[in-house]
N, C-alpha and C positions, 0 to 999 in steps of 0.2 A: 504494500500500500504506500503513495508516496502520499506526502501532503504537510501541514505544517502543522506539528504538536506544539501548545502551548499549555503550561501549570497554570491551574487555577490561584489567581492575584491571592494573597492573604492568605492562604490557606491555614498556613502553617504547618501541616501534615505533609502536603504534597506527594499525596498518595496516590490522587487519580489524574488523569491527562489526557488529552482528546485530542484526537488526529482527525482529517478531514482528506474523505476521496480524493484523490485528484486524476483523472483520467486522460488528462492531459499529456501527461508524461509515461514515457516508459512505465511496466513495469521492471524494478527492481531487480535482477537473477538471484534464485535464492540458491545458498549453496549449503553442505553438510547435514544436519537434521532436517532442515528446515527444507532440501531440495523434493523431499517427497510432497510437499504440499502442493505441487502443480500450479495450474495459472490461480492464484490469486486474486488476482483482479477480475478475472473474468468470471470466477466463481461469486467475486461481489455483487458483481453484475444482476447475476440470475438471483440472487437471496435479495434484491429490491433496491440497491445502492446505485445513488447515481451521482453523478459531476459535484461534489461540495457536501457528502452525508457524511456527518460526525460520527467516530468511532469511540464511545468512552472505554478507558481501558486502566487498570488498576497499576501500577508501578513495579507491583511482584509479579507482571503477565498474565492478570484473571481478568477477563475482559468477562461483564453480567449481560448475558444473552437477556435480558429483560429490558436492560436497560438501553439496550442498541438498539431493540424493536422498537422502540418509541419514534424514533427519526424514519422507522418503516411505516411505519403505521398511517390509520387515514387523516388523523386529526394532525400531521405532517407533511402528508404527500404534496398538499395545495398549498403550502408554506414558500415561501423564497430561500431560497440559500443562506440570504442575509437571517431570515428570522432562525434554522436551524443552527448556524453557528451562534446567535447572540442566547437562543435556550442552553443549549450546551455549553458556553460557557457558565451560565448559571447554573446548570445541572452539577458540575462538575466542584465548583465553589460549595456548594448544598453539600457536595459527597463526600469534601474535604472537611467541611465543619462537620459532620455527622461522625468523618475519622478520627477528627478530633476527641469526639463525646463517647467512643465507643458504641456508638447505635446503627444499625444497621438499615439501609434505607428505607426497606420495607417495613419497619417498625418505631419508623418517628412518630411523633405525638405531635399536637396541635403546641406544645409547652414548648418545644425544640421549635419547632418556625418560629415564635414567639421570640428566645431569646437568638434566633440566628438573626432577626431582624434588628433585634439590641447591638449586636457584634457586628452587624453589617453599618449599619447607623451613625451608631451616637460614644460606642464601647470605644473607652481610650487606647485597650490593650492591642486594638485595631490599627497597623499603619497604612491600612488601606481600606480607608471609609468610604463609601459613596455617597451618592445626590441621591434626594428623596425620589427623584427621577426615574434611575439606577435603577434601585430595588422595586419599583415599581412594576418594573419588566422583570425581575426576578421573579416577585412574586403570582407574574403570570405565567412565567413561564412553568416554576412548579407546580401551580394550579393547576396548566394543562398536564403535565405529565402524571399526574397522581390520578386527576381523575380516568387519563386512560388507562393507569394501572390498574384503578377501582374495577374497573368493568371488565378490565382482560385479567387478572389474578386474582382479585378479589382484595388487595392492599386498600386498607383505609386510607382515603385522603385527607392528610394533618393542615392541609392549609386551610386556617378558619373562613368561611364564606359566610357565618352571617354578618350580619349588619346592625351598626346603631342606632338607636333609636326607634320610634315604630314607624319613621315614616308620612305620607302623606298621600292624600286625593289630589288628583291633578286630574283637569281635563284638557282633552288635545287640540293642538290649532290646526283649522281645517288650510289656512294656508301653506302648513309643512305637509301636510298630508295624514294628521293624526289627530282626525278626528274623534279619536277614542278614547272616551275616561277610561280612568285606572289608578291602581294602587301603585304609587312609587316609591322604591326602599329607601332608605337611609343608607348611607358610606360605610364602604367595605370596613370591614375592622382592620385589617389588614394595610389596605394602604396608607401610607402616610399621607400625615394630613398635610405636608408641604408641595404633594404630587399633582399636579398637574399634568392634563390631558393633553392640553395646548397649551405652549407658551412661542406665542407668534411676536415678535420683534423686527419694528422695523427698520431698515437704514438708509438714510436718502443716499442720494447718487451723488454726490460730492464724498462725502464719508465712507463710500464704500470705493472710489476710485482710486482717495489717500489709499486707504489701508492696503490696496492692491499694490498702489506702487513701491509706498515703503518696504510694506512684507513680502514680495514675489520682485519687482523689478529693480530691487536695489535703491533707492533714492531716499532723501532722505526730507524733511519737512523745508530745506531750503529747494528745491526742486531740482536738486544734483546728485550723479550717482555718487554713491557713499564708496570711499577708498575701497580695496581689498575685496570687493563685491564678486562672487563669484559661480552666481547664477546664470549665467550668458547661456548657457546650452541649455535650458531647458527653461527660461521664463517665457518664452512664448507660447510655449505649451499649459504652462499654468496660469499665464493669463489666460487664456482664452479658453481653461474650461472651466473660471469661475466669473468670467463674463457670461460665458452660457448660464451659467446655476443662478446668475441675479436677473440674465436679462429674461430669461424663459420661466423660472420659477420651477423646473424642473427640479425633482431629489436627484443626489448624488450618482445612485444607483441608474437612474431614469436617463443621467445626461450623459452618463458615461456609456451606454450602452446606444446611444444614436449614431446611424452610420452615415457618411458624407454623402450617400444618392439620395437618404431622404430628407436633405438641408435644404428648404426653398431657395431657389436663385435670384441672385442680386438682379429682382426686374426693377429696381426704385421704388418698392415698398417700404414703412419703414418698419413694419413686421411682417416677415412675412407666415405663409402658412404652412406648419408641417405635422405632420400625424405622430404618435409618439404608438409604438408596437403593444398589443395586448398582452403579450410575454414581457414587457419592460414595464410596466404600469403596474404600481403597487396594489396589491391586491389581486390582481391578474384577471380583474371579470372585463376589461373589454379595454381596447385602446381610445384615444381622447385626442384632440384638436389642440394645439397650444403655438405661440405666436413667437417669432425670432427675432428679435432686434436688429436691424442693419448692425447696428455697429457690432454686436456677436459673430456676424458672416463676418467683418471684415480682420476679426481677431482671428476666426481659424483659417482664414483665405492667408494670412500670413504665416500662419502655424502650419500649414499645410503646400507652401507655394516651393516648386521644385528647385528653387536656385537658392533662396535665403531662410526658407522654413528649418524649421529643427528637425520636423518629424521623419522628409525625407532621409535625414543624416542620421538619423537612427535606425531605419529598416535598414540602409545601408549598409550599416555595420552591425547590424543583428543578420543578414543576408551570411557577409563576411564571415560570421562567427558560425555559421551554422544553426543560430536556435531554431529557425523555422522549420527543419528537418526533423527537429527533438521533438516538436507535437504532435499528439496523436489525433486524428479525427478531424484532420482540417479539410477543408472543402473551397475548391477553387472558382469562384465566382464566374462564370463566363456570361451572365446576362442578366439584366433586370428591366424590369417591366413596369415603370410608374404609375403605370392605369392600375393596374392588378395587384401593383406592390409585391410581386414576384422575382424571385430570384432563380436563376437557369444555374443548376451549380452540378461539379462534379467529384464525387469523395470515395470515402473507400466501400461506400455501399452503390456505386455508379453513378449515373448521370441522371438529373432529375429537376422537377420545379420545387418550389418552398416556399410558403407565403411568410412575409417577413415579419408578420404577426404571430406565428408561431416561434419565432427564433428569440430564445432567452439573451440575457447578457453573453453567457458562458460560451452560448454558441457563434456567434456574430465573434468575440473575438478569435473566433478560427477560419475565419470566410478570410480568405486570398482571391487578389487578384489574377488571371493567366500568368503574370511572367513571377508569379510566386512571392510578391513585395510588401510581404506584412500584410497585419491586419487591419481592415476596411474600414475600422468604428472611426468616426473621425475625431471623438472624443474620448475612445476608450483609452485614457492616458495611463494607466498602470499597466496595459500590457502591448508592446511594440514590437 
């Protein structure tokens, strides 16, 4: 299995550790003991693992078949990548404090999430506290996992779910579309009362252009670059993918995975229009309409232009070095289709169309051009 293990923050036990698919790359040759266990990966394949599925795994080699099925499972499957690694990391934190306490997962108590949220919190003995934020997602994320234990083992779920207070009558606005009275609970006991659902922050465009230039092109609040600056190869690249994130209002996730055929062209609009893929869209129930700033085209038309762009000069030398050979599963783009939003492509499963609404993040950065020049995304900047 390759992929990137990381120890649960604080643990203190650092007992358990989570590895993460990666199908991208080779597998591994396994040799001595280990050579009888045949492909690997492909055996993960068929038991339900796919491109980014956490593996938790104990530090003495006992990896809990229960606890790996969760990331199999259905209240998983419709999850994003992002959401499985950020449960897993939680999962694994949870597993550490539990190894801390002697108790085993399947026999926490409602008293144990209790004081893991003191020690996650507010505990001095803690050098790695979080934001009410944080544990917020924590505590969703072991919600969901217990209660899929509940139903498939029959493990009690210790994360308390009721609520304070008894509540109240509330009737609904016919102009949200909830025209229905009803009884509505009082706040989870559980979450903290600092947590917030949204916290929406604005920044005007002056204050977001400083921070740009100081912290990504070097410069300094006199409008000069600062001595010793030594961002020159790759600030155009980070400008222009957090001009994207402010000009489109796109997440992270959403703008990195946009590929340069479907970036409206500079007709003299000053946004133009571009469709954002049903597989990139959070949540994944259907793709949505969102608006491009000229000046965002003209940040990746420089980040992207073949004689003074960076990005060229990186496939370049990733060509040079060979990476593009080390991935597995790539697929060579030879046709797209604007109207249909189709891609003509050819991979190691042959030749074939693709709607580009089904192609996740993970896949889009494997789409090649014919003469084999890196990957398409035009703002998938973590991977060239």
């Amino acid at each position: 299995m390759a992929g990137t293990t990381a120890e649960a923050p604080g643990s203190g036990a650092g007992c358990w550790t989570v590895d993460f698919y990666d199908f991208t790359v080779g597998a591994a040759r396994l040799e001595g003991e280990l050579a009888g266990l045949g492909d690997v990966m492909g055996r993960a394949r068929r038991n339900g693992a796919r491109q980014g599925t956490p593996v938790v795994v104990h530090t003495a080699g006992r990896p809990d078949a229960r606890v790996n099925a969760f990331f199999r499972s259905l209240p998983m499957v419709g999850a994003r990548p992002t959401t499985w690694r950020r449960y897993a990391f939680a999962l694994v934190v949870w597993l550490n404090f539990l190894e801390v306490m002697g108790r085993p997962w399947d026999e926490a108590s409602p008293a144990d999430v209790e004081v893991f949220k003191e020690w996650r919190l507010t505990d001095g003995r803690n050098g790695a506290r979080v934001a009410p934020t944080s544990f917020d997602t924590d505590r969703a994320a072991l919600n969901s996992f217990y209660s899929w234990a509940e139903l498939r083992y029959g493990v009690p779920n210790p994360v308390p779910s009721g609520t304070r207070g008894r509540g109240r009558w509330a009737r609904g606005d016919r102009r949200w579309g909830t025209a229905t009275e009803g009884w509505v609970r009082g706040r989870d006991g559980l979450r903290p009362a600092q947590a917030r659902r949204r916290q929406v922050k604005w920044m005007l465009r002056p204050a977001f252009e400083q921070w740009r230039d100081i912290g990504l092109r070097g410069y300094g609040f006199d409008g000069l670059r600062r001595a010793g600056w030594r961002g020159g190869g790759c600030e155009d690249r980070d400008a222009a993918f957090v001009d994207g994130l402010y000009g489109t209002g796109l997440r992270l996730t959403e703008w990195a995975s946009v590929l340069d055929v479907e970036l409206p062209g500079a007709d003299g609009h000053s946004f133009g229009r571009a469709w954002l893929a049903a597989a990139c869209a959070k949540g994944g129930r259907g793709g949505r309409l969102y608006r491009v700033p000229r000046s965002v085209l003209a940040s990746l038309a420089g980040y992207l232009d073949p004689v003074e762009g960076s990005r060229p000069a990186a496939v370049r030398r990733a060509q040079a070095a060979g990476r593009y050979e080390a991935l597995h599963g790539v697929r060579v783009v030879t046709g797209y289709s604007p109207r249909s939003r189709a891609f003509t492509v050819t991979g190691p499963d042959g030749a074939g169309r693709v709607s580009a609404d089904v192609l996740g993040p993970d896949e889009r950065s494997r789409l090649v051009p014919p003469d084999g020049g890196g990957a398409r995304a035009a703002v998938a900047l973590g991977r060239r």
